[in-house]
Biopython code that builds the backbone (N, CA, C, O; Angstrom):
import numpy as np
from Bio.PDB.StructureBuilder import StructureBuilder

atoms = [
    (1, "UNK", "N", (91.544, 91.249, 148.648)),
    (1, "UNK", "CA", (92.696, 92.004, 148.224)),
    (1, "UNK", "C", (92.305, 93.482, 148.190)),
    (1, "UNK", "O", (91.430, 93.835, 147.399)),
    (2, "UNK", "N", (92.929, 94.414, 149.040)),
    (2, "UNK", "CA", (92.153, 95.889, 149.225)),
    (2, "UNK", "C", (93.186, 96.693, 147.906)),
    (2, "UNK", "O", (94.211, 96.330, 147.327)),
    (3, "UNK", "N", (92.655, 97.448, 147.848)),
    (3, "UNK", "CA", (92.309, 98.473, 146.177)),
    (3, "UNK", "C", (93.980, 99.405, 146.908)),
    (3, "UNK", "O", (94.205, 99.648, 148.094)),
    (4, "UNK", "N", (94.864, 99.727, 145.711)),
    (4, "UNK", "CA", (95.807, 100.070, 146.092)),
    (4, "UNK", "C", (95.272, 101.662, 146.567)),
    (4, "UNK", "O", (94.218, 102.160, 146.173)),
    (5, "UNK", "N", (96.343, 102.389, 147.591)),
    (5, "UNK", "CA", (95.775, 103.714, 147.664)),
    (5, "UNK", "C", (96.416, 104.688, 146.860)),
    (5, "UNK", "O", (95.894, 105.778, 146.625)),
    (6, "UNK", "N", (97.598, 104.324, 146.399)),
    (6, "UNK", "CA", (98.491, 105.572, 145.483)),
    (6, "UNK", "C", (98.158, 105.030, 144.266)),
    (6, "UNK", "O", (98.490, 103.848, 144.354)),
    (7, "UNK", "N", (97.550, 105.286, 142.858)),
    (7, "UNK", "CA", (97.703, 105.122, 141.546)),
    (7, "UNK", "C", (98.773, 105.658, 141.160)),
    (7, "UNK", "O", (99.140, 106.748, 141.598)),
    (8, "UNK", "N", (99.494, 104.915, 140.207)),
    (8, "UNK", "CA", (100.946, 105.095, 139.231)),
    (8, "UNK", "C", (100.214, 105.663, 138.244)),
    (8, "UNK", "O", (99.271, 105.167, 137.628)),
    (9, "UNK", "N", (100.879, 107.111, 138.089)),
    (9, "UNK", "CA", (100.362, 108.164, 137.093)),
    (9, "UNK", "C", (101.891, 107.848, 136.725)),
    (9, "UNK", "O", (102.917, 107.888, 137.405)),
    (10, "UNK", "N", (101.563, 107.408, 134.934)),
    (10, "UNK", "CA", (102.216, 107.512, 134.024)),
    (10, "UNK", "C", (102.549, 108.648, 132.781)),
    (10, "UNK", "O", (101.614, 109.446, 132.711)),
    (11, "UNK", "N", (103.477, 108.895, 131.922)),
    (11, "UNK", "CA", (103.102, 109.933, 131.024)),
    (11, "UNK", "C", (103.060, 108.950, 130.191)),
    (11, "UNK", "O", (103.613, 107.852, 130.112)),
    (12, "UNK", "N", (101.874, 109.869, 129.231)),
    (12, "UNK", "CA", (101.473, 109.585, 127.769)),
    (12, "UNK", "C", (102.179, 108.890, 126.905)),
    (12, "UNK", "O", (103.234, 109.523, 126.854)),
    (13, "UNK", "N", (102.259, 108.118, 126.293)),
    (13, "UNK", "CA", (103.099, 107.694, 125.347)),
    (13, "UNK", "C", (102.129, 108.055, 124.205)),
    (13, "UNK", "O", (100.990, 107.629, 124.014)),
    (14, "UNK", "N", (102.934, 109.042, 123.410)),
    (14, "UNK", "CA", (102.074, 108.804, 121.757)),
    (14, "UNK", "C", (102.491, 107.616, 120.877)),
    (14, "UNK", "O", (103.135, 106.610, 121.174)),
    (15, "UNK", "N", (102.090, 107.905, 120.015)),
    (15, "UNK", "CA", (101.922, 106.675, 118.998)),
    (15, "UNK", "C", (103.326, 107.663, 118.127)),
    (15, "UNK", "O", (103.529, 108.865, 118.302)),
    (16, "UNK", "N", (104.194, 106.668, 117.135)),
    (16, "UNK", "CA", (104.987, 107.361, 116.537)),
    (16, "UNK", "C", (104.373, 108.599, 115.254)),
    (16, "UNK", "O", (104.846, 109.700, 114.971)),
    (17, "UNK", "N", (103.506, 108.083, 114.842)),
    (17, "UNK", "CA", (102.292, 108.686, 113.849)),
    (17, "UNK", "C", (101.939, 110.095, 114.089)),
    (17, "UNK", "O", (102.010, 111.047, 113.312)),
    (18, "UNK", "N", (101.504, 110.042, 115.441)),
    (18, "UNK", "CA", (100.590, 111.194, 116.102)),
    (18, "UNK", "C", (101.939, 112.472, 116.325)),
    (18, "UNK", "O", (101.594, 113.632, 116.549)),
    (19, "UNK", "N", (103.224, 112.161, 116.248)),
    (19, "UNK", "CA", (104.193, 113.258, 116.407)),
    (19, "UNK", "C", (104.258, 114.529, 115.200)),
    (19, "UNK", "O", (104.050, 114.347, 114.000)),
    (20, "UNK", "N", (104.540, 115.612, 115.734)),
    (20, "UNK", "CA", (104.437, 116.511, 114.575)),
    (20, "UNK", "C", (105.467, 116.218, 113.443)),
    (20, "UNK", "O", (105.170, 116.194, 112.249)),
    (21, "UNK", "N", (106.503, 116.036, 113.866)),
    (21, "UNK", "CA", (107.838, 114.975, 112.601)),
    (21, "UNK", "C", (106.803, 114.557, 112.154)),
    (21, "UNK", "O", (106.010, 115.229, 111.494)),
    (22, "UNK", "N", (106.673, 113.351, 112.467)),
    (22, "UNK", "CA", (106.170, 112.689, 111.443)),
    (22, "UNK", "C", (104.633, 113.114, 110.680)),
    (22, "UNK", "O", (104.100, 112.390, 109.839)),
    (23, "UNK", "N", (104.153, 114.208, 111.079)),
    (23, "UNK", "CA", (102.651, 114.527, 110.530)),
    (23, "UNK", "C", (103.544, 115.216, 109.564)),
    (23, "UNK", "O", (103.269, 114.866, 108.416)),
    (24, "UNK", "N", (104.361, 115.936, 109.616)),
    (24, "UNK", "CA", (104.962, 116.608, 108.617)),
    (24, "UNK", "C", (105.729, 116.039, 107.490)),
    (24, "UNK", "O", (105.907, 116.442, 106.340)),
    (25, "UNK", "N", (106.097, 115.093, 108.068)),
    (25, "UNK", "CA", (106.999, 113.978, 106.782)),
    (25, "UNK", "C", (106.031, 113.385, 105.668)),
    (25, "UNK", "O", (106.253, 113.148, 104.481)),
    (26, "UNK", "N", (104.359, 113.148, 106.790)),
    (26, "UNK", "CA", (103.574, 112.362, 105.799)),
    (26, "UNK", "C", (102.751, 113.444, 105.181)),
    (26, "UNK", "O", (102.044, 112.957, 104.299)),
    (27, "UNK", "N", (102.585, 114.696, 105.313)),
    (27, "UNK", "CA", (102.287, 115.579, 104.508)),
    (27, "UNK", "C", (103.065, 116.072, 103.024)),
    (27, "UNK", "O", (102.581, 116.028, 101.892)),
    (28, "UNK", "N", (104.290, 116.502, 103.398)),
    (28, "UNK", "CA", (105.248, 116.053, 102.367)),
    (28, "UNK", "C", (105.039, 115.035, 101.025)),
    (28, "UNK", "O", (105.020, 115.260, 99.815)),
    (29, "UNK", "N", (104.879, 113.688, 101.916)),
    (29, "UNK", "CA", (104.887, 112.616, 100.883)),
    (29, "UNK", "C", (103.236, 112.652, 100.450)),
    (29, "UNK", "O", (103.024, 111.959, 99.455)),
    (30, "UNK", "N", (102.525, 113.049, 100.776)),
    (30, "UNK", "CA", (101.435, 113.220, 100.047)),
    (30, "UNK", "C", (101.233, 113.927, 98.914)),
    (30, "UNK", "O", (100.614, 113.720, 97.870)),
    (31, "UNK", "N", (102.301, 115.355, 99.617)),
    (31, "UNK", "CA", (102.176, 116.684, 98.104)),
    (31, "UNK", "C", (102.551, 115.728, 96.836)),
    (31, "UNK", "O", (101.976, 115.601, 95.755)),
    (32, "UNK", "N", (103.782, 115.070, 97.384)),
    (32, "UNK", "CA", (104.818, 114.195, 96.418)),
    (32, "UNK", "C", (103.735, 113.380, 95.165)),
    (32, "UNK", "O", (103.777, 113.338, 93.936)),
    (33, "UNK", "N", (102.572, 112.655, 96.457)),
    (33, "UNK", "CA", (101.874, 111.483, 95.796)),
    (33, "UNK", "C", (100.883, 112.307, 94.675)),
    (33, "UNK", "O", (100.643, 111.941, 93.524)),
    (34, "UNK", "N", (100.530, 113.172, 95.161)),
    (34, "UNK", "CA", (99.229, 113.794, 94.406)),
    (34, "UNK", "C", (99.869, 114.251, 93.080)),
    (34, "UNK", "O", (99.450, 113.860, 91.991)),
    (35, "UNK", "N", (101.027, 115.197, 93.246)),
    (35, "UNK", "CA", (102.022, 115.930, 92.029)),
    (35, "UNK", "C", (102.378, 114.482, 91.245)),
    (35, "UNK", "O", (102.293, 114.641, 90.027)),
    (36, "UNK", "N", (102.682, 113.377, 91.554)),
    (36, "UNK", "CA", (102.669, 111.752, 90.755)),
    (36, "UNK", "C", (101.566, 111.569, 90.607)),
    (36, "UNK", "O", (101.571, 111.120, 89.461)),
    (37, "UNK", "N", (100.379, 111.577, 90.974)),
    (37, "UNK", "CA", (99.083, 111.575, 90.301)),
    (37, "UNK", "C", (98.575, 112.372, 89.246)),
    (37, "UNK", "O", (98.074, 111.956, 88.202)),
    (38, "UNK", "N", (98.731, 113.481, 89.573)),
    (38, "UNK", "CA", (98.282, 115.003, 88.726)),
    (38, "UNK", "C", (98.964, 114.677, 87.566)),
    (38, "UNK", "O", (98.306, 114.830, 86.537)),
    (39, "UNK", "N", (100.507, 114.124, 87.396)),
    (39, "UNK", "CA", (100.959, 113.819, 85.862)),
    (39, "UNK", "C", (100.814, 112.943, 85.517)),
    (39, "UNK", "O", (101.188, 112.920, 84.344)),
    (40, "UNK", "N", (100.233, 111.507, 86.009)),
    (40, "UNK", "CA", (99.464, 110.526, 85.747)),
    (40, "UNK", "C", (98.375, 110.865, 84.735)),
    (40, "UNK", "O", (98.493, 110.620, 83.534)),
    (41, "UNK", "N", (97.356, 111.416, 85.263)),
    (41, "UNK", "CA", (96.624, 112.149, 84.741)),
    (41, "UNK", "C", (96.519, 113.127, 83.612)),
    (41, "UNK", "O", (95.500, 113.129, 82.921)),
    (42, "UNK", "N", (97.511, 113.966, 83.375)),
    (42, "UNK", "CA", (97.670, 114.338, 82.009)),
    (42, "UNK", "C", (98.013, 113.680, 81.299)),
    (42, "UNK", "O", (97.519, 113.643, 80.172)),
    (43, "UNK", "N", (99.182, 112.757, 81.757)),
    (43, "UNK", "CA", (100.008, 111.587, 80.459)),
    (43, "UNK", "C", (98.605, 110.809, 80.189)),
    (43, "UNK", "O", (98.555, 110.339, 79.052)),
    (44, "UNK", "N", (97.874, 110.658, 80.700)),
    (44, "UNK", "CA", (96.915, 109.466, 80.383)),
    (44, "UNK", "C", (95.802, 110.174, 79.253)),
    (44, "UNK", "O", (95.298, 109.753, 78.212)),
    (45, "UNK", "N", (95.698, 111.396, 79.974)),
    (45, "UNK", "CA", (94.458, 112.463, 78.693)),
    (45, "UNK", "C", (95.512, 112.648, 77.564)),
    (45, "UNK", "O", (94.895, 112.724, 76.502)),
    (46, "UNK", "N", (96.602, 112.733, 77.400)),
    (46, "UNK", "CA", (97.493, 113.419, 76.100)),
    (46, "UNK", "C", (97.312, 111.981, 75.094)),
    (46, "UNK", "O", (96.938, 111.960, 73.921)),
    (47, "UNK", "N", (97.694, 110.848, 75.936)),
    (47, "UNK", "CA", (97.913, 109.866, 75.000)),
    (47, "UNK", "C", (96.844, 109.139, 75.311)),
    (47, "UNK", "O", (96.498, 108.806, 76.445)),
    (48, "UNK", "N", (95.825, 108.660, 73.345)),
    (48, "UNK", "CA", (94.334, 108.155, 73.932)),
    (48, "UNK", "C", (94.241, 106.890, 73.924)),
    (48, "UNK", "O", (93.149, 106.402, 74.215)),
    (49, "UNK", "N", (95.383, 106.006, 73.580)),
    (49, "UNK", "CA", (95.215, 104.305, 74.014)),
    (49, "UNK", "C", (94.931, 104.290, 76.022)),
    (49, "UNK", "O", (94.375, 103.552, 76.836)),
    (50, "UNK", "N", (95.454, 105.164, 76.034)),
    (50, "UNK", "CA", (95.872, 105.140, 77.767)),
    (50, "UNK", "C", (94.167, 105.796, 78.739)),
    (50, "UNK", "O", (93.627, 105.407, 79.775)),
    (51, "UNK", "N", (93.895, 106.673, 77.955)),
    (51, "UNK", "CA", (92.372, 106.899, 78.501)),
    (51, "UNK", "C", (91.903, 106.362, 79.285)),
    (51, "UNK", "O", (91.674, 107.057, 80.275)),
    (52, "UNK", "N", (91.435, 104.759, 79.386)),
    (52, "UNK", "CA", (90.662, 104.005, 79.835)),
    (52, "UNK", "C", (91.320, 103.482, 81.428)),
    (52, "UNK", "O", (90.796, 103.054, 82.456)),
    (53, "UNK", "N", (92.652, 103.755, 81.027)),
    (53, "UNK", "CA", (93.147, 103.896, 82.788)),
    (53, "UNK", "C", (93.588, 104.783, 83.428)),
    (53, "UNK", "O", (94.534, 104.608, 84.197)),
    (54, "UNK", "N", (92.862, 106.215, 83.212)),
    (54, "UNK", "CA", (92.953, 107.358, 83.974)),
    (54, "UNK", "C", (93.047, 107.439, 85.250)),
    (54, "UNK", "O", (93.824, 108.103, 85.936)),
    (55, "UNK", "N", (91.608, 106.210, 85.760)),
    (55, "UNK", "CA", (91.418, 105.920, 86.692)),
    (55, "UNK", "C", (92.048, 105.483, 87.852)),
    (55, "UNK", "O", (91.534, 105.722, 88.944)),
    (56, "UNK", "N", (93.131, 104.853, 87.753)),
    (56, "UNK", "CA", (94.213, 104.556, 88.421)),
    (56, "UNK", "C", (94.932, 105.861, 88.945)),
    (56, "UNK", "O", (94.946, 105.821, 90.175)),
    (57, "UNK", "N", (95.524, 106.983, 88.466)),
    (57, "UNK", "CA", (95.733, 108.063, 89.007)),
    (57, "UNK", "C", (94.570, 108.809, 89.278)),
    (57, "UNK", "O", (94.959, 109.734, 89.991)),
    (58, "UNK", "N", (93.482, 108.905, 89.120)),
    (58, "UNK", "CA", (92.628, 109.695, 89.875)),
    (58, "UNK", "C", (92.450, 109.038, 90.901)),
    (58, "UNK", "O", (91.893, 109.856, 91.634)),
    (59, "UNK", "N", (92.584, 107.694, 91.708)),
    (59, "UNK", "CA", (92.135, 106.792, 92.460)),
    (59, "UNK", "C", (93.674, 107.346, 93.605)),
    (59, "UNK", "O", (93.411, 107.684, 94.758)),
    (60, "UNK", "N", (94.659, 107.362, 93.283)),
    (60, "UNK", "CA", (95.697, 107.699, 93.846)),
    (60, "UNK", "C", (95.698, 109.394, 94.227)),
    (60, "UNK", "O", (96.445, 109.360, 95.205)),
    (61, "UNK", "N", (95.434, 110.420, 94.109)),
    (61, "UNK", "CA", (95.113, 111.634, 93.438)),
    (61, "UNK", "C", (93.870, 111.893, 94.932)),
    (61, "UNK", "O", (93.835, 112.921, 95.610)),
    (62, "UNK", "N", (92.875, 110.535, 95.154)),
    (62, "UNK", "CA", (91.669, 111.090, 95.621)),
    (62, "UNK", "C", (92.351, 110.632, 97.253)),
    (62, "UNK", "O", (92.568, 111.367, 98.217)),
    (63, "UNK", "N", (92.553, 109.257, 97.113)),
    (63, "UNK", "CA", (93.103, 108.784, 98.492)),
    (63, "UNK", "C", (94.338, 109.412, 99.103)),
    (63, "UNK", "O", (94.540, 109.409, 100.317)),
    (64, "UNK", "N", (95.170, 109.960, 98.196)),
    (64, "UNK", "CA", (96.201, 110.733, 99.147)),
    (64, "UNK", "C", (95.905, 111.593, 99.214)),
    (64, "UNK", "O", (96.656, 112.311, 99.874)),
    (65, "UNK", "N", (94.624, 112.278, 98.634)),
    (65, "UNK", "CA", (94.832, 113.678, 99.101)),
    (65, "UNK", "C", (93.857, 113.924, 100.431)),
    (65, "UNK", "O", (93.877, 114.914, 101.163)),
    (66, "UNK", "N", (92.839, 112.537, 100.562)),
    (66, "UNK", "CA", (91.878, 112.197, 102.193)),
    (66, "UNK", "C", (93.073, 112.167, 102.861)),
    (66, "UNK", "O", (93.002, 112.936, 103.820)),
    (67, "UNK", "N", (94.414, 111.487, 102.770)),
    (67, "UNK", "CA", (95.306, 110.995, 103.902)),
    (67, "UNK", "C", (95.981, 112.570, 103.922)),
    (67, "UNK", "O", (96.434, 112.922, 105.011)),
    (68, "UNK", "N", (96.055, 113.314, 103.049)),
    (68, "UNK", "CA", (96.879, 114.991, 103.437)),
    (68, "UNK", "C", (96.033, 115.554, 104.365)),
    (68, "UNK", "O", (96.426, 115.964, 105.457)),
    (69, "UNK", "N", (94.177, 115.620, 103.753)),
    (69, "UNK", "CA", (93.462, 116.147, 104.811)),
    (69, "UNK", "C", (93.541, 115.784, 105.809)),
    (69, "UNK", "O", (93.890, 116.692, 106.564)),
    (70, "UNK", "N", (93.406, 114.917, 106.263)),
    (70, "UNK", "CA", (93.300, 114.208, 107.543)),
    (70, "UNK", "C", (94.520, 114.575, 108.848)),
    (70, "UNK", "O", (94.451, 115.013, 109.996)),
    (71, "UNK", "N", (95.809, 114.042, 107.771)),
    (71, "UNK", "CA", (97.301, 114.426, 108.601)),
    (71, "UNK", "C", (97.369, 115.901, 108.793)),
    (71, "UNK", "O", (98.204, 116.330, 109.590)),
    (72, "UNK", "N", (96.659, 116.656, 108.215)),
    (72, "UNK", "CA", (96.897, 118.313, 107.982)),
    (72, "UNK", "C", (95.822, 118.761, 109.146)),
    (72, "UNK", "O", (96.108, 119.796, 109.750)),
    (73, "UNK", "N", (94.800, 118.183, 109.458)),
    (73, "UNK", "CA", (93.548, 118.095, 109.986)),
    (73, "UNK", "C", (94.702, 117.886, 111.558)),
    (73, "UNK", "O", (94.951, 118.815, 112.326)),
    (74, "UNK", "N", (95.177, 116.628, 111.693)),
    (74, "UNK", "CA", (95.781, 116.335, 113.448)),
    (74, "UNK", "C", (96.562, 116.776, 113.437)),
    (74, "UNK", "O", (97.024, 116.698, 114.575)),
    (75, "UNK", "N", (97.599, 117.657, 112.424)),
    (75, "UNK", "CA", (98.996, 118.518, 112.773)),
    (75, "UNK", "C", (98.101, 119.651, 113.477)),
    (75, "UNK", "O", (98.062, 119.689, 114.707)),
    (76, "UNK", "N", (97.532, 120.382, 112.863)),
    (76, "UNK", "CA", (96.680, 121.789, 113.427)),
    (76, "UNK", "C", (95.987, 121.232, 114.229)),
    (76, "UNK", "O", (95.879, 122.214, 114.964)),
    (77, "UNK", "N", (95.397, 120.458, 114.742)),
    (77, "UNK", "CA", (94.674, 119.792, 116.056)),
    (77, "UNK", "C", (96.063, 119.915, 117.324)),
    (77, "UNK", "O", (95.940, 120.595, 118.342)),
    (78, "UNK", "N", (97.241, 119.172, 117.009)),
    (78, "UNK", "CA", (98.587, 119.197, 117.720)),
    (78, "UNK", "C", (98.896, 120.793, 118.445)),
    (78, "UNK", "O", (98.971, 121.255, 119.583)),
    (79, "UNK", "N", (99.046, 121.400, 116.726)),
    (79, "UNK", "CA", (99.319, 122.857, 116.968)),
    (79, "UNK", "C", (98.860, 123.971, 117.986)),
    (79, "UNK", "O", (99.413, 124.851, 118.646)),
    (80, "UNK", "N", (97.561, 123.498, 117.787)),
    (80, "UNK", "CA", (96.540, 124.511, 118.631)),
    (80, "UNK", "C", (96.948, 123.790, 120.679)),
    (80, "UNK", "O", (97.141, 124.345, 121.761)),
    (81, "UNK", "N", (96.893, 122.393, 120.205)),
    (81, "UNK", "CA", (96.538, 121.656, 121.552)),
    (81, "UNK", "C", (98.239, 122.110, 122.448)),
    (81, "UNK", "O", (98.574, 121.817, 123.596)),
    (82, "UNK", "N", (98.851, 122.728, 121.617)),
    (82, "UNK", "CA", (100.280, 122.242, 122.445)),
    (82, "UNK", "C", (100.380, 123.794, 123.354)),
    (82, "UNK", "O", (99.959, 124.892, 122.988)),
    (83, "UNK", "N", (101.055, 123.450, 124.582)),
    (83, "UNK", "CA", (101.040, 124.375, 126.079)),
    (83, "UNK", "C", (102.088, 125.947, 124.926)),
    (83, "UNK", "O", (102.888, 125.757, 124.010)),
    (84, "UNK", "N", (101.825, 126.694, 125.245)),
    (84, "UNK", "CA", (102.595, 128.012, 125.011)),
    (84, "UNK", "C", (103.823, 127.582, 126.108)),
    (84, "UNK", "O", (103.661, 127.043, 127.202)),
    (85, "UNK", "N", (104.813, 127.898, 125.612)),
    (85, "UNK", "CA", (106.221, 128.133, 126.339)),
    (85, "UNK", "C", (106.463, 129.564, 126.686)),
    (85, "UNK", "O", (107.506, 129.895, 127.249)),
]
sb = StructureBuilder()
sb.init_structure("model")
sb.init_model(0)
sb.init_chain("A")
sb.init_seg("    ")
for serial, (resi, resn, name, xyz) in enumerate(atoms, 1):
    if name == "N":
        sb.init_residue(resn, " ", resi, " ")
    sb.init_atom(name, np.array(xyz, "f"), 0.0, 1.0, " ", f" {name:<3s}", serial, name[0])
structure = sb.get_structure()
């Protein structure tokens, strides 16, 4: 069976994720998550039965704010990478 001679050049399909919409939507909901953490976190230091599960909003607090870096990290990766018009 001989090797075709024209290859089918396709375009890119991104992933829905990798679009700037949506890097921006999930940045958003991160500020959202962390600002719900951050008062997690005081309500839990003000009132001291609650102390012992601080941890739960700092745990929320640490992981959304890796998932802001990260999404904030491939929006400006996007930004830079995209053709000047």
């Amino acid at each position: 069976m001989p090797i075709k001679a024209k290859p089918i050049f396709r375009k890119v399909v991104y992933p829905f994720y990798d679009t700037e919409t949506a890097c921006i939507i999930i940045i958003i909901i991160m500020l959202l998550v962390i600002l719900f953490g951050i008062t997690g976190i005081v309500v839990a230091i003000e009132n001291s039965p609650y102390i012992g599960y601080i941890w739960v909003p700092v745990l929320i607090v640490l992981l959304s704010s890796v998932v802001f870096i990260l999404e904030s990290i491939r929006f400006i990766k996007h930004y830079i990478d995209r053709p000047s018009k």
